[in-house]
N, C-alpha and C positions, 0 to 999 in steps of 0.2 A: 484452743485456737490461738495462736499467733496472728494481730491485724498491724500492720504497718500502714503508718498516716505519715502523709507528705508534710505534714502542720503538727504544732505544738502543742499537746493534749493540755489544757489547764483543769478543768474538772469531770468528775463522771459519776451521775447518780443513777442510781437502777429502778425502773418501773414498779407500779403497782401489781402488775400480774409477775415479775420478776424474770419475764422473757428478752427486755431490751435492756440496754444502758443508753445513756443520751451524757454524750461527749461535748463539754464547751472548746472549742477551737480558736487558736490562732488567727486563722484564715475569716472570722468573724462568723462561721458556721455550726450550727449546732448536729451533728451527726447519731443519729440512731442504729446502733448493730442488734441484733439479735444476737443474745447470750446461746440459744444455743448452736446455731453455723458460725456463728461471725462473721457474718456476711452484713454489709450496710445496706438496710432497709430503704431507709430515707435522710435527705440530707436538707437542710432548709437553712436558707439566710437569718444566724441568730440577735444582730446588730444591726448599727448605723454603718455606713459606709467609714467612716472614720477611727475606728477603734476594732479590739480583739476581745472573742466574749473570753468570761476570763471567770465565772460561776455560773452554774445551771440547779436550779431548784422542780422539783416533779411534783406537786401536788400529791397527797394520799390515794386518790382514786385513781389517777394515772390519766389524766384528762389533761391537764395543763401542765405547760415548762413554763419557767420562769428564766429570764436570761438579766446579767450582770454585764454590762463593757465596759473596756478602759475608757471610753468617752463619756462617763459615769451616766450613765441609762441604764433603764432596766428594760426590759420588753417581756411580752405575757405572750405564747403562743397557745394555739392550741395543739398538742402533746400530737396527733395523731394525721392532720392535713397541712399543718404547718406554717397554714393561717396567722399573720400578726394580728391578736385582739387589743393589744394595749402597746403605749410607748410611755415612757414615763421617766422625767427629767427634777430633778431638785440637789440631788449629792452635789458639792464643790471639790470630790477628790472621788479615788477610786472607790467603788463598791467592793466590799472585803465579803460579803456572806449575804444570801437569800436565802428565807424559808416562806412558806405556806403555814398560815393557826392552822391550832390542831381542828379549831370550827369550821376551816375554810373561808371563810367570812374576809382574811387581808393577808396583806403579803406583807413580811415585812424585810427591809436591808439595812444595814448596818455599813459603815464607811468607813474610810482613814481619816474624814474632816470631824472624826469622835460624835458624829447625830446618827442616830436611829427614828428609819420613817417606817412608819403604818400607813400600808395604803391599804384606804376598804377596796373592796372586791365587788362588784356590781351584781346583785342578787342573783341576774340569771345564770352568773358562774359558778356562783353558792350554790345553788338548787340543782346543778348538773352534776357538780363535784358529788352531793350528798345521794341525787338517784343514782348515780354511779357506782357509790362504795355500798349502799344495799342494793343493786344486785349482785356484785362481788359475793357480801357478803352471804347472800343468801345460795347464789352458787356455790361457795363453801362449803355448808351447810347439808347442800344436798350429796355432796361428794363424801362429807364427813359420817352423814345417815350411812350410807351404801356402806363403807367403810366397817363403820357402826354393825351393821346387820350381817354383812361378809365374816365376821369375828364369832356371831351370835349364834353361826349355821353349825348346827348339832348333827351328827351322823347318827343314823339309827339302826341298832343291831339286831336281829332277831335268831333267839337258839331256838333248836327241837327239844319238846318239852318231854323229859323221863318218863315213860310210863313203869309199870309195878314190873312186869318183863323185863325192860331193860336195864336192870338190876339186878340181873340175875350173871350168869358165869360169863356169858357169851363172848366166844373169841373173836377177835380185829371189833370188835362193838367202837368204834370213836368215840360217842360219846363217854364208853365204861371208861376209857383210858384216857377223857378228859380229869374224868373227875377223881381219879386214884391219886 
């Protein structure tokens, strides 16, 4: 699919189900397409009025985006209604890079003013992020069974068994003229 955007693409990370991309935007918008139409799902305000998101981080489970602005903020969405749960100020220059621990537990960004911040992450986002990725995970699991078992399916053949006759001269016999 070919998407043409009126604004300046700065970053683009792909979902935990691997069905969206989520677009940091120029226009201070963070944009979600579906990988497979390309069509724009959802669009939500990813900033402050003052600045251009300019990085986007997705959590593991696919629950929360993380957004970076030139107004060196970070903001925490929720990945799927769009919700701002968090805003968060401290960098003195641009935000260069956001990720999510691999525990979930903090987020952390890195700057051009050379500091790196750990923000904790407030537990009931931990605890959403971790039921999230086990049932992922365990949907996996059930697809990878079936999978599994699909592979496993034996076909089963049945001959007619030779009696002491059918051994003898008989013409067109199939079975004689299997076994010559």
């Amino acid at each position: 699919h070919h998407v043409v955007a009126k604004s300046t693409l700065y970053d683009m990370k792909i979902d935990a189900t691997k069905k969206y991309a989520a677009l940091a935007c120029q226009d201070r918008n963070l944009r979600i397409y579906n990988i497979t139409t390309g069509k724009l799902q959802r669009s939500y305000k990813g900033g402050t009025d003052e600045g251009t998101l300019v990085k986007v981080a997705l959590d593991c489970s696919g629950i929360y985006a993380a957004t970076s602005c030139s107004d060196k903020t970070l903001s925490l969405f929720d990945f799927y209604s769009g919700e701002c749960l968090a805003r968060m100020h401290g960098h003195s220059e641009l935000i260069t890079d956001i990720k999510f621990s691999a525990d979930m537990t903090r987020l952390i960004s890195v700057s051009a003013d050379s500091c790196i911040f750990v923000w904790k992450l407030a537990p009931s986002l931990t605890n959403a992020m971790k039921e999230r990725l086990a049932e992922i995970e365990q949907h996996n699991a059930v697809l990878q069974a079936a999978a599994s078992a699909h592979l496993r399916r034996r076909e089963t053949y049945t001959a007619r068994r030779l009696s002491r006759d059918d051994e003898g001269e008989g013409e067109g016999d199939p079975t004689k003229e299997a076994w010559n």
